[in-house]
C-alpha positions as a printed Julia matrix, in Angstrom:
496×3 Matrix{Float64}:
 167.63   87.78  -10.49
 164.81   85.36  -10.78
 165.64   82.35  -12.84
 162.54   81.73  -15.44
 163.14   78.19  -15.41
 161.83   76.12  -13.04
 165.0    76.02  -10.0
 167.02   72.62   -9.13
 165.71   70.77   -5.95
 166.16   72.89   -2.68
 169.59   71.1    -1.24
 168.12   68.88    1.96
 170.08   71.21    4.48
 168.07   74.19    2.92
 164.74   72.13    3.37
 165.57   71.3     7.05
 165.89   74.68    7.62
 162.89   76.23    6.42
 161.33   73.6     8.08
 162.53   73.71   11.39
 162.41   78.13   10.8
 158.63   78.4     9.95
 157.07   75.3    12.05
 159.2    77.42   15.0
 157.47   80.58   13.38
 154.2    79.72   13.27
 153.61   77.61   16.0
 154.9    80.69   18.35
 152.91   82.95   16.63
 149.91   81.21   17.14
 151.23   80.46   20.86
 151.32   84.36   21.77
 147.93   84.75   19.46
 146.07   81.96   21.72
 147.9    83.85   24.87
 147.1    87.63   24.27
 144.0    88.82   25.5
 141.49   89.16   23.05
 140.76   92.73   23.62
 144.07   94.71   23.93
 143.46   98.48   23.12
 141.15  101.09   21.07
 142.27   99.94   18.46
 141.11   96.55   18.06
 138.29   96.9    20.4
 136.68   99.5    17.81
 136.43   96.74   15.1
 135.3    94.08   17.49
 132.58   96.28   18.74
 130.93   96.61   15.0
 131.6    93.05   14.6
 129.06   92.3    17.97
 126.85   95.07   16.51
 126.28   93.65   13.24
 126.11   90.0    14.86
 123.83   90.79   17.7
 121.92   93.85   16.47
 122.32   93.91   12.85
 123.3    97.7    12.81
 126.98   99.35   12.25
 125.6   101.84   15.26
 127.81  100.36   18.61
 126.0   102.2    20.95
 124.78   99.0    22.58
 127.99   97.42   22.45
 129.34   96.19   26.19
 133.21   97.6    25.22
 131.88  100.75   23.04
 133.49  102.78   26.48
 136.66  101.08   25.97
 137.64  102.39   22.86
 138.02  106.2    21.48
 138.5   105.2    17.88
 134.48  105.95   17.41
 132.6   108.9    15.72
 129.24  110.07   17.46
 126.92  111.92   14.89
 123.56  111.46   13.1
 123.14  108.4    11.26
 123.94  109.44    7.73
 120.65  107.96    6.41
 118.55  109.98    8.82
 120.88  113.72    8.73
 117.49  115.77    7.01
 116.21  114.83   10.23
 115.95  117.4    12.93
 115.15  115.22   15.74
 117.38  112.43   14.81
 119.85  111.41   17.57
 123.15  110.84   17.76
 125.11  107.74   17.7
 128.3   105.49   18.12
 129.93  104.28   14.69
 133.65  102.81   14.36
 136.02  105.13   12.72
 137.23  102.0    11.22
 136.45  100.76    7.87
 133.64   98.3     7.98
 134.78   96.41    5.56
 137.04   93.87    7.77
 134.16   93.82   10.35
 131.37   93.09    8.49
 133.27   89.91    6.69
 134.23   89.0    10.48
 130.7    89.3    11.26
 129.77   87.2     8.16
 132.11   84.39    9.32
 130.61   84.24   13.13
 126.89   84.83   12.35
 126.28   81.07   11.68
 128.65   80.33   14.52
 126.36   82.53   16.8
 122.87   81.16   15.5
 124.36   77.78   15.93
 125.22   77.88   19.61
 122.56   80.75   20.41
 125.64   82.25   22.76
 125.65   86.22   22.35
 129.23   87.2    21.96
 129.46   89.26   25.46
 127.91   86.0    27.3
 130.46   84.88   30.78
 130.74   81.66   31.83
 130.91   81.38   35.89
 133.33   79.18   36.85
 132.68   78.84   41.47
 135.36   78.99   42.89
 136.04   76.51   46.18
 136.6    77.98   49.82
 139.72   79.5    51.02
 141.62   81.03   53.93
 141.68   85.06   53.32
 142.81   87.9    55.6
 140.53   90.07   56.57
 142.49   93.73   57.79
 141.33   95.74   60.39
 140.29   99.33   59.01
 141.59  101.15   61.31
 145.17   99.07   61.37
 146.16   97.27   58.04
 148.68   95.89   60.35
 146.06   93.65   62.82
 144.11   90.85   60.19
 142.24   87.46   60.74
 142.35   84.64   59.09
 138.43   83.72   57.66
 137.1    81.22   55.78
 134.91   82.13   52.82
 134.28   81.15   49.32
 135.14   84.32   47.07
 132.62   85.68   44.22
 132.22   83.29   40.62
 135.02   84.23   38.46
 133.64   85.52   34.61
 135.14   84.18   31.56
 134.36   85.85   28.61
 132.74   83.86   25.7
 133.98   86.16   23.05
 137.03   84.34   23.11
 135.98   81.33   21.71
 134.53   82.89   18.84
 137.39   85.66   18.28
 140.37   83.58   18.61
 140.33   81.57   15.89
 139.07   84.9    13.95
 142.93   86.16   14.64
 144.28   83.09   13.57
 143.06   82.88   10.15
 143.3    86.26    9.59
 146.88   86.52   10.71
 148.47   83.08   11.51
 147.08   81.16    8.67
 148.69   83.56    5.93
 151.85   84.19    7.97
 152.49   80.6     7.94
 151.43   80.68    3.89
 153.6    83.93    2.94
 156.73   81.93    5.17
 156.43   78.74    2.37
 156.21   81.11   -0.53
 159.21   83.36    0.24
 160.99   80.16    0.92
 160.38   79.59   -2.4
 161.29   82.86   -3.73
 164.58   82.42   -1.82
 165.44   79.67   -4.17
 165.31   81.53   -7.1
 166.44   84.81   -5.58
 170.07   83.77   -3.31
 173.32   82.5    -4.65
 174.55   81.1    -1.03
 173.34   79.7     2.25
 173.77   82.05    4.35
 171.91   84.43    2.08
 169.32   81.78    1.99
 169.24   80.91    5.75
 169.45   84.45    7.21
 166.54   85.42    4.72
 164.42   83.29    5.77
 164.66   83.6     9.24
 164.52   87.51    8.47
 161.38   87.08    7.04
 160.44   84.58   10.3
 161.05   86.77   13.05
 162.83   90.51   12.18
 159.71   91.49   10.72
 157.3    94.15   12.87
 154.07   91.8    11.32
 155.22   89.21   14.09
 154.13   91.28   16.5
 150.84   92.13   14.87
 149.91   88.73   13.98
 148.05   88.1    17.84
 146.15   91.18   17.2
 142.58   92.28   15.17
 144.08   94.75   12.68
 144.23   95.23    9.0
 147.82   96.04    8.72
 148.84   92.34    8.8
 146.4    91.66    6.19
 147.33   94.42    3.78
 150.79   93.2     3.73
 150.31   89.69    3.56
 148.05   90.56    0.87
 150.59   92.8    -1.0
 153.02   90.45   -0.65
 150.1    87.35   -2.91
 149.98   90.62   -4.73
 153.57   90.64   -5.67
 154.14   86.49   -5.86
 151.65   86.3    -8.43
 152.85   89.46  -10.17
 156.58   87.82  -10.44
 154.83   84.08  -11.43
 153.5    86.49  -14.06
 156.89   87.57  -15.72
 158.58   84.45  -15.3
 156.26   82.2   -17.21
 155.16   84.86  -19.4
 158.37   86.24  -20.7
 158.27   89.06  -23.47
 159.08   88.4   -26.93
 162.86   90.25  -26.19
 163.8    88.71  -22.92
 166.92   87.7   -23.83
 167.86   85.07  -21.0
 164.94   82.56  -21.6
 164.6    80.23  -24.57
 160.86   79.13  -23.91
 157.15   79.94  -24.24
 154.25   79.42  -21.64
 150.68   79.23  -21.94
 149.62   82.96  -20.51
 149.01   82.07  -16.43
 145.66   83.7   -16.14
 144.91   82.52  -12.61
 148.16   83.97  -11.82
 146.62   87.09  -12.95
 143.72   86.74  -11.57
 145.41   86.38   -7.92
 147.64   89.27   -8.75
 144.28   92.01   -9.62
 142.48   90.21   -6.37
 145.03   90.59   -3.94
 146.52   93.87   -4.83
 142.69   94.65   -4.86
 141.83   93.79   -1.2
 145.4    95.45    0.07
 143.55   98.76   -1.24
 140.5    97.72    0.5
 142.72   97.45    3.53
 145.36  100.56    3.41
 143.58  102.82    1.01
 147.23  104.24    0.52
 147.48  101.47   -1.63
 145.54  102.4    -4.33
 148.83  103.51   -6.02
 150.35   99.64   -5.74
 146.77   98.27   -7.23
 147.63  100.81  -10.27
 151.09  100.08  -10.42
 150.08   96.27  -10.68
 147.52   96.86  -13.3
 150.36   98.9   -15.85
 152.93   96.04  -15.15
 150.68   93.0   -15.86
 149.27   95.0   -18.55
 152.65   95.46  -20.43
 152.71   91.83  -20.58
 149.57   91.16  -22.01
 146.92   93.49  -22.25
 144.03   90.27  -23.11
 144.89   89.02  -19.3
 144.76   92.14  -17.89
 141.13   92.38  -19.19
 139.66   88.88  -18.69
 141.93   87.98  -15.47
 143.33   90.46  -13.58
 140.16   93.1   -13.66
 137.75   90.55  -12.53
 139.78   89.51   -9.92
 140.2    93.09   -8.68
 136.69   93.49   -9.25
 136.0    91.15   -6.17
 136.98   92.72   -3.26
 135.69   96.45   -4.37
 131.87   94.82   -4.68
 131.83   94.6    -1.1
 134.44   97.49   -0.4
 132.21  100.09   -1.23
 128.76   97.84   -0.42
 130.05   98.2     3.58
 131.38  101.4     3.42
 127.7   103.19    2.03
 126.28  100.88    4.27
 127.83  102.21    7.39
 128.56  105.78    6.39
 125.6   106.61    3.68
 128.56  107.58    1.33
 131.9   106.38   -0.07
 134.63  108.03    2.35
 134.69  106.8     5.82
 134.73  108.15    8.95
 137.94  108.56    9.48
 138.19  111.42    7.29
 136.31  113.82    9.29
 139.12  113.37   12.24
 139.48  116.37   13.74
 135.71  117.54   13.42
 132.65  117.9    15.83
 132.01  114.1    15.13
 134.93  113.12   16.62
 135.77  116.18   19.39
 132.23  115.85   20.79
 131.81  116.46   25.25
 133.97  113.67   26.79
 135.71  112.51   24.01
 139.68  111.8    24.01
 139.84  113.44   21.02
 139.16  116.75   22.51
 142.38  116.92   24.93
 144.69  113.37   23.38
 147.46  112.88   24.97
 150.81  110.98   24.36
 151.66  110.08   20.47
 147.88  111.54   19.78
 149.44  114.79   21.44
 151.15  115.86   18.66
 147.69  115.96   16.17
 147.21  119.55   18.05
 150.89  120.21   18.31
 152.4   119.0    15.28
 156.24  118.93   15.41
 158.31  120.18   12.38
 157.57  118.51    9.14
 161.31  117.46    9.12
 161.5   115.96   12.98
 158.76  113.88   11.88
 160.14  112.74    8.91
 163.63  111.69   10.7
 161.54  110.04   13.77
 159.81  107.87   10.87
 163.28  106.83    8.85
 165.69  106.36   11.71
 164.08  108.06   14.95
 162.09  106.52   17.28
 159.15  105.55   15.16
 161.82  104.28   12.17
 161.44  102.02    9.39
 165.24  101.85    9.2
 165.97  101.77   12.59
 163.49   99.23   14.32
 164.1    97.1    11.42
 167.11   97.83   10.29
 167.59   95.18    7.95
 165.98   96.93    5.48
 169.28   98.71    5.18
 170.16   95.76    3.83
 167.95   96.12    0.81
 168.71   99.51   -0.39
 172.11   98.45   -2.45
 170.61   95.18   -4.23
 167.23   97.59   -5.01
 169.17  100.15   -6.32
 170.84   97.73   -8.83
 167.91   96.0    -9.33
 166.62   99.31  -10.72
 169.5    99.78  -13.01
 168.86   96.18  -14.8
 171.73   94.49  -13.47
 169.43   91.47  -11.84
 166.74   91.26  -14.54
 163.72   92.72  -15.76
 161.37   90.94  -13.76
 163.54   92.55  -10.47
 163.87   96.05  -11.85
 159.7    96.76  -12.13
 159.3    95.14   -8.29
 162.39   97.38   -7.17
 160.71  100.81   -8.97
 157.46   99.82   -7.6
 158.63   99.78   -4.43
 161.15  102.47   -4.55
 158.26  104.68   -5.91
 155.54  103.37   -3.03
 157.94  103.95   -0.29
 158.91  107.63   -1.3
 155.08  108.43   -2.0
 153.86  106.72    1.6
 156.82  108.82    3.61
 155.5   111.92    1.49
 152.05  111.51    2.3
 152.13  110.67    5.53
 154.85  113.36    6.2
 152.13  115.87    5.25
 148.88  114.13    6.55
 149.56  112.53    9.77
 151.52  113.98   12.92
 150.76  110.6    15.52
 153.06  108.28   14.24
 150.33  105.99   14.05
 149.62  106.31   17.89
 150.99  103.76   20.14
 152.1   101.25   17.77
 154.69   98.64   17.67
 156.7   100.95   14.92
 155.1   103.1    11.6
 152.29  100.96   11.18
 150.51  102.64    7.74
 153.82  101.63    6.08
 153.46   98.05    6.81
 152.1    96.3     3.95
 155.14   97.33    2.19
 157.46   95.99    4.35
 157.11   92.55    2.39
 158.17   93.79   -0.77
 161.1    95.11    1.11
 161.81   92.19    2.72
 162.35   90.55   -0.82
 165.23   92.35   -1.77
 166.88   91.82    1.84
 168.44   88.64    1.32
 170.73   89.84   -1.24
 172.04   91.94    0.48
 173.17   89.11    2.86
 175.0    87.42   -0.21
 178.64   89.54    0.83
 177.91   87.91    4.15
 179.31   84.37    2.57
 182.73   85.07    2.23
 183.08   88.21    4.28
 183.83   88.22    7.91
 183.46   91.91    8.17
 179.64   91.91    6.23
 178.27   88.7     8.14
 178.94   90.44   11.11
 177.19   93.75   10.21
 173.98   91.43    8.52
 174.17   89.8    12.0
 173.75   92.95   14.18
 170.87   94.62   11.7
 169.15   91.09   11.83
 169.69   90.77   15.64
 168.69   94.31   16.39
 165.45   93.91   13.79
 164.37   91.0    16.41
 165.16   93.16   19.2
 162.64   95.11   18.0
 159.92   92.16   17.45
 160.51   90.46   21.14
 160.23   94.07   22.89
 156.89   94.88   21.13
 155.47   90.69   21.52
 154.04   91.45   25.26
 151.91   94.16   23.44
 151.66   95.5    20.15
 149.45   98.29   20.83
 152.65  100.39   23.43
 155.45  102.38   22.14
 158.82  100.43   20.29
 161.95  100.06   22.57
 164.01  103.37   21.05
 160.79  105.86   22.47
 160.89  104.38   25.44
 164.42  104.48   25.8
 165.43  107.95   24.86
 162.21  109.16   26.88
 163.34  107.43   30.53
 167.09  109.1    29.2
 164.47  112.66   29.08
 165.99  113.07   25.2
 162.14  112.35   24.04
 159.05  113.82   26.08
 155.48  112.85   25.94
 152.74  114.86   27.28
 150.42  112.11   29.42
């Protein structure tokens, strides 16, 4: 359980090893960000396209965008401002929510204005002269040897302004959720190698890794939940209830930490709309503590990010549900689309497999939460008795919360979804909870300390959980190692 009190001084070995585990982190996470291409997949490529859009044309329509052909995660249909128009035309918008984009946009704007560089400007770099073959047509086998200096080679310019986009997005508040579950470890483990094989869980076993070189708002939903959560337990350690039993002190009520808590879990809404349920569970449990903070802290701060929430998402879809929602109608099955004939993962949106076969390929199947990152195994014993009481108060609401969130998220998405998220790197929608998993992981480590038998088992589900990261680093947007394996062994099949 979390100690109230403030903890002794992390033992120097302990301190060398979180620093050596998240500079190591970090600084490859922000070597494979600099590395990956920019644009990887539809994905991605849908947001980047209304961030040139609102930067270059000041519109949410991407019509005009260069990459608007690269991506099938768009909706063509009447603007919604102009729909009592009968000669209105048709047009490209992002089925993503603008929300992300349009604070992207906000960021580079200045940038842009500054330079005067459009985003989808090349730089030609000439290239010098060079001995090349020239074949013969009619005998690939006969060539000459020429000398000729080949065609300028483009480099994009978009890099320079999306790159360090990714990094503060992603790498910025990977590298500030690794120093605050360090700290969390301190008050959560009662041995090194609970300590040490939590933090290096948290490092590298997680699927966010992957996502981290990547435009996407799964990494920032669950770095987000996880400030969300921080604050929440800052809130119920210095703020104890007139009954805890196991503290002997009073403290001032931390409204800032209240305020972070109802802005965070705020924005991870604005980010997953799922999790609306963990913004409401957050407002009951900082509201049983005090009531006066929920009010003048916690509210405002969750006030922030909805302002601009729902100013973006009227602005791009002349209403307060976006696009996404109409999947599956004429504005997304319109002539030529790949919505009309998907293939692959997207296949089974037509052809939906047995509520139950999708349900086991999401817990231990090829799309798993358990068994890509099976160190959330792991977590399941010290949750359970966190619910029961046995490791505090503070540990028994975060345990229900997320005991509660996960069982809701499988639900819905059991009877909403039938893609698995497309090609993804593992269940992506149920990221942003995998940090308030990943809190209760270490104690179940603890066993590891004294026996052979557990260390050995923590080993293989930590191992196996960074099996799973490496094999999905080269690209996050491509199927996790267990699809591809059991499909080249023909147990899995995939229409393409």
């Amino acid at each position: 359980m979390i100690d109230p009190k403030l903890p002794e001084a992390r033992p120097v070995v302990r301190q060398f090893v979180a620093l050596l585990v998240i500079c190591t982190a970090v600084f490859h996470s922000l070597g494979s960000t600099l590395r990956m291409p920019s644009h990887l997949e539809a994905n991605d490529i849908s947001r980047w396209c209304t961030v040139w859009s609102l930067v270059e044309k000041g519109t949410y329509q991407i019509d005009d965008c260069p990459w608007q052909t690269k991506t099938q995660d768009k909706v063509y249909k009447v603007s919604p401002f102009e729909k009592d128009n009968p000669n209105a035309k048709k047009h490209f918008y992002s089925s993503k929510p603008p929300l992300l984009p349009t604070l992207i946009a906000g960021v580079l704007y200045p940038v842009r204005k500054l330079t005067g560089v459009p985003l989808d400007s090349h730089v030609l770099q000439q290239r010098i002269t060079r001995n090349t073959r020239k074949y013969d047509p009619n005998d690939h086998s006969k060539y000459e040897t020429v000398t000729e200096s080949p065609p300028p080679l483009p480099w994009p310019v978009y890099v320079f302004y999306f790159k360090p986009v990714i990094i503060l997005l992603n790498v910025v508040p990977y590298l500030i959720f690794l120093i605050l579950f360090a700290r969390l470890l301190d008050r959560l483990v009662e041995n090194d190698w609970a300590w040490f094989a939590g933090i290096i869980a948290a490092a590298w076993a997680m699927p966010l890794t992957i996502f981290n070189t990547t435009l996407n708002n799964h990494t920032v939903a669950a770095f987000s939940a996880f400030f969300a959560v921080y604050a929440l337990l800052k809130i119920w350690d210095e703020q104890p209830l007139p009954d805890d039993a196991d503290v002997d002190y009073r403290s001032p009520v931390p409204y800032g930490a209240y305020f972070a808590a109802g802005f965070w879990g705020s924005f991870t809404f604005c980010n997953e709309l799922p999790a609306l349920a963990f913004t409401a569970l957050l407002a009951l449990a900082v509201f049983a503590r005090s009531p006066k903070a929920t009010f003048t802290a916690f509210l405002p701060g969750a006030i922030i990010p909805l302002i601009p929430f729902f100013f973006t998402l009227y602005a791009a879809t002349g209403g307060f549900t976006p696009f996404y929602s109409e999947f599956g109608g004429p504005s997304y099955e319109y002539e030529g689309s790949y919505w009309v004939s998907p293939l692959e993962m997207d296949w089974f949106d037509k052809h939906p497999e047995p509520w139950h076969t999708y349900l086991f390929h999401m817990l231990i199947g090829h799309r798993g939460m358990f068994s890509l990152t099976p160190i959330f195994l792991l977590a399941i014993v010290p949750m359970i008795k966190a619910m029961t009481g046995s490791e505090g108060k503070r540990m028994t609401v975060l345990a229900m919360m997320t005991g509660f969130l996960t069982v809701v998220l499988f639900g819905f998405y059991t009877y909403k979804t039938h893609n698995y998220g497309g090609s993804s790197q593992g269940l992506r929608w149920l990221f942003w909870i995998f940090p308030l998993w990943m809190i209760f992981v270490p104690k179940g480590f603890e066993s590891g300390q004294t026996s052979r038998a557990m260390r050995w088992v923590g080993i293989l589900c930590l191992g196996f959980s960074v099996l799973t990261v490496g094999y999905g680093m080269r690209i996050p947007w491509s199927h996790p190692w267990i699809l591809d394996m059991i499909e080249h062994f023909n147990l899995y099949t995939l229409t393409r």
